[in-house]
C-alpha positions as CSV (number, residue, x, y, z in Angstrom):
1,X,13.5,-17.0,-53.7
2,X,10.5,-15.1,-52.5
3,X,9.0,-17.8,-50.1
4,X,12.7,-17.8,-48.9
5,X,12.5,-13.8,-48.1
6,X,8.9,-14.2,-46.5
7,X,8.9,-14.9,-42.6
8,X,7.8,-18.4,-41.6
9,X,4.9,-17.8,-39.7
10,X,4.5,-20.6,-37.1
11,X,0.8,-22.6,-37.2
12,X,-1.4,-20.1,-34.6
13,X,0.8,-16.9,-34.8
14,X,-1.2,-14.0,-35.0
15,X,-4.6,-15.0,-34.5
16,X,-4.8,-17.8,-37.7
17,X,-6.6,-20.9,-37.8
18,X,-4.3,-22.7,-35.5
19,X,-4.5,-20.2,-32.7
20,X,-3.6,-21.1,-28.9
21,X,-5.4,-19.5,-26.3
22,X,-2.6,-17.7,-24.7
23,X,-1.7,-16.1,-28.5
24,X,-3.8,-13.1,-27.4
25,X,-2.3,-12.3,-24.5
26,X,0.9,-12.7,-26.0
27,X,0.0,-10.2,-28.8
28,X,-1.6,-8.0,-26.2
29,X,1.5,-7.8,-23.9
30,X,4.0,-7.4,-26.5
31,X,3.8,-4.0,-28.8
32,X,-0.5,-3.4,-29.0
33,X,0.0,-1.0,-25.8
34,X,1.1,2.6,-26.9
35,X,3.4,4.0,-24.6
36,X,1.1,6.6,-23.4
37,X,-1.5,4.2,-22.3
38,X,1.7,1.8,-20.8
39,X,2.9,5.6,-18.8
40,X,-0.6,6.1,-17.3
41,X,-1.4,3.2,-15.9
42,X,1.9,2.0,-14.2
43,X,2.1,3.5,-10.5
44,X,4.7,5.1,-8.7
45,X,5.7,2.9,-5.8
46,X,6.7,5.7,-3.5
47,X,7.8,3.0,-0.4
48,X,10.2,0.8,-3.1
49,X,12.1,4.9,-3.8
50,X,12.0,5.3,-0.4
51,X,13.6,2.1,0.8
52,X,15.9,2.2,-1.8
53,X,16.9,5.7,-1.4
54,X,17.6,5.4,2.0
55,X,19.6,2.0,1.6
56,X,21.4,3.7,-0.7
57,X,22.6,7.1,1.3
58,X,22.6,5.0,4.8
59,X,24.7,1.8,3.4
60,X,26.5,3.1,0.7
61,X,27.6,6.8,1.1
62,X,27.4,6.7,4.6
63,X,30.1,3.8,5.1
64,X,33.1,5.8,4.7
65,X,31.7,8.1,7.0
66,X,31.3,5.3,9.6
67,X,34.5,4.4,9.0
68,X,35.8,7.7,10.0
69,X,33.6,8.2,13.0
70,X,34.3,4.2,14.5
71,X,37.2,4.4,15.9
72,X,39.8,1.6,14.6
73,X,40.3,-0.3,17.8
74,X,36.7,-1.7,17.8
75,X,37.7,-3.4,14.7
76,X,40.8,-5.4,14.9
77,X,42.2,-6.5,11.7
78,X,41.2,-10.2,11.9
79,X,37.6,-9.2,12.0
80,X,35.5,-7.3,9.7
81,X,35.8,-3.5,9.6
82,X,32.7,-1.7,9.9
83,X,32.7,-0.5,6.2
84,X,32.5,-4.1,5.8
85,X,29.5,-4.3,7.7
86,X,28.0,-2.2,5.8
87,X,28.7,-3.6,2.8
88,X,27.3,-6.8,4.1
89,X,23.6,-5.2,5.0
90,X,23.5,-3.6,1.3
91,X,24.3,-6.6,-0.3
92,X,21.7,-8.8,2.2
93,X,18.9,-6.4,2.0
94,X,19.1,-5.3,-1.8
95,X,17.7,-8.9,-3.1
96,X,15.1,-8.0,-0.7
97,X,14.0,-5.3,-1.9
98,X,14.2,-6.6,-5.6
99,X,12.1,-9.3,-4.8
100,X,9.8,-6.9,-3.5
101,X,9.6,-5.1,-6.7
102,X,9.1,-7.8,-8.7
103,X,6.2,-9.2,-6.9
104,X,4.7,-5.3,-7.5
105,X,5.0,-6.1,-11.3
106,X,3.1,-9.9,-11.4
């Protein structure tokens, strides 16, 4: 019953006898780092806020404003409305700007 209740370690976990090379990092990435150390060292990435701040206010608040200004002629009803447009640039530039961010945190 006990060996049942202990968790199976797997050969090289933690550092043992077996240990892989990358078992340090792994230990090191996940849980050694105290939050405060974590908080101080990650920067601010002012341009990503900006870009997505003012995708967000330009493309998304601001196309029912457009709507209202445009007037309804320009857009006939078998072509996209310019909400529409909109809609299209958010969802073209947004992956954009994720991948953006993610190459900030590798």
């Amino acid at each position: 019953m006990e060996a049942a209740a202990r968790r199976r370690q797997h050969p090289g976990a933690a550092g043992g006898p077996g240990a892989q090379p990358g078992a340090s990092f792994l230990q090191a990435r996940h849980g050694s780092v105290n939050a405060d150390e974590a908080a101080g060292t990650a920067p601010f990435h002012l341009d990503l806020w900006f870009y997505f701040t003012l995708q967000n206010w330009v493309l998304d608040f601001g196309r029912p404003i457009a709507m209202l200004v445009f007037p309804l002629e320009w857009f006939p009803l078998n072509k996209p409305s310019v909400g529409d447009y909109f809609h299209m640039a958010y969802n073209v530039i947004t992956p954009f700007l994720l991948l953006k961010w993610l190459f900030y945190c590798l």
